[in-house]
N, C-alpha and C positions, 0 to 999 in steps of 0.2 A: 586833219591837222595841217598838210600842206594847202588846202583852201585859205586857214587862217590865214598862216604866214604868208602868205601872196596878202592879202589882203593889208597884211600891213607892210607888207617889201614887194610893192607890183613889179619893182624893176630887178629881181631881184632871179637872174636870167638860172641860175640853175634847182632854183627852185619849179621853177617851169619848164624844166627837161623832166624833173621829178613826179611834178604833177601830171607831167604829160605821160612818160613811161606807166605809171599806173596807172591811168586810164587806158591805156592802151591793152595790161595787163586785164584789165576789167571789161574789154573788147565793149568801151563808150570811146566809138570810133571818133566822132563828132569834137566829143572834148579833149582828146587826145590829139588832135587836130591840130584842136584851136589854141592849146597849152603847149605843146612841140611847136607851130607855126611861131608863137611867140618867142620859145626861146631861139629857133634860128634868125627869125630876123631880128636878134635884138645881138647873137653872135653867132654868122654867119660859119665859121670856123669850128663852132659845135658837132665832131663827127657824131657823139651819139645821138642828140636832138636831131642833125638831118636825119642819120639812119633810119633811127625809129619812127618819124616822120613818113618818110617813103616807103617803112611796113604800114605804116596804119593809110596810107593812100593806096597799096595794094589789096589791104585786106578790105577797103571800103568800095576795091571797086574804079580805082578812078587811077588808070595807067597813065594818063600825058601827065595829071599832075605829081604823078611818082617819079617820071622824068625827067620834067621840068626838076623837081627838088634833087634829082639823085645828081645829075649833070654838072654844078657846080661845087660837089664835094669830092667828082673825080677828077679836077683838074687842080687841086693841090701835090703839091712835092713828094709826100708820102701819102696811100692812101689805103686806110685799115683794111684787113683781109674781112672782113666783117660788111663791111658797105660793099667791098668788091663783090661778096656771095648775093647784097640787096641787088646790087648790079644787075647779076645774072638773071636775077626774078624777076627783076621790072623787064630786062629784054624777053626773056623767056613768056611772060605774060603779053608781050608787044608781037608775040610771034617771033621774031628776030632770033633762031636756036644760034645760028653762027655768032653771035654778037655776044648772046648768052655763054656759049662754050667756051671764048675769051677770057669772059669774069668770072669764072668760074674754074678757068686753067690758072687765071691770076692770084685768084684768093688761095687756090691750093698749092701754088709754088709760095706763098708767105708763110701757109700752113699747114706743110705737107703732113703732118700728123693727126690731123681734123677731119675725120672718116666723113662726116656731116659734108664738108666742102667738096671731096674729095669722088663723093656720093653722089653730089648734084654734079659733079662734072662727068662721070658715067652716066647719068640719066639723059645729058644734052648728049650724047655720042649714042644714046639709044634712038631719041626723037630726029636725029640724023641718018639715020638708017642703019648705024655703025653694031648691028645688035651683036655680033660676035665679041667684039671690044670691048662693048659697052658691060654684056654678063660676064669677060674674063674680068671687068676691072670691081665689079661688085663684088664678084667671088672673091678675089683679093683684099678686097676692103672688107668684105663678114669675116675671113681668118685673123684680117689682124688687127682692127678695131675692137674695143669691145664694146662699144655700143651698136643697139636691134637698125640702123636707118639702111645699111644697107641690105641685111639681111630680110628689112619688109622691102 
């Protein structure tokens, strides 16, 4: 149904975040691409279309051009705890753990309730060598989240 209406509203920019999120959902990495690529560059300012954008450029495999996309939606005024966590991945996937541990400390001072975020910032203080800190702060996160990410 969203093929249609593109097809009759090409320019028709968040229709093509839409098209692009589900195929992303549907892990057609390719057209998920190519439907997010179009809605950022037709609005640049689109935090979810870049976000998901630089997931489906991670999950494809393809870190500079995860960087290249992630790069200009961190130098906005506000920047959602949600990209700051893609942040971490795209560094974290670049090798870069310190780089990572930042966006990762970042998203989780916006969203210090978000075991998920919170999670990945104990995992960067693991891969740093930090492993004492790293299982107090898991342990802390499985008592008081209730969701399983830190407890796997």
């Amino acid at each position: 149904m969203v093929q249609l209406m593109l097809k009759d509203s090409p320019s028709h920019v968040p229709g093509w975040q839409l098209a692009g999120a589900l195929e992303l959902h549907l892990n057609s990495l390719v057209h998920a691409g190519d439907s997010l690529n179009t809605a950022v560059q037709a609005a640049p300012k689109l935090a979810l279309a870049r976000r998901l954008l630089v997931v489906t450029y991670l999950r494809s495999g393809q870190p500079e051009k995860a960087m290249s996309t992630l790069l200009p939606g961190l130098n906005e005024k506000s920047v959602d705890p949600e990209l700051l966590s893609v942040a971490g991945e795209v560094y974290l996937q670049s090798g870069d753990v310190k780089k990572a541990e930042e966006y990762f400390a970042k998203a989780s001072q916006q969203a210090p309730k978000d075991g998920r975020k919170r999670t990945s910032l104990a995992l960067t203080h693991l891969m740093a060598g930090q492993a004492d800190t790293a299982f107090e702060e898991l342990q802390n996160i499985a008592i008081s989240d209730p969701g399983t990410t830190a407890d796997m």
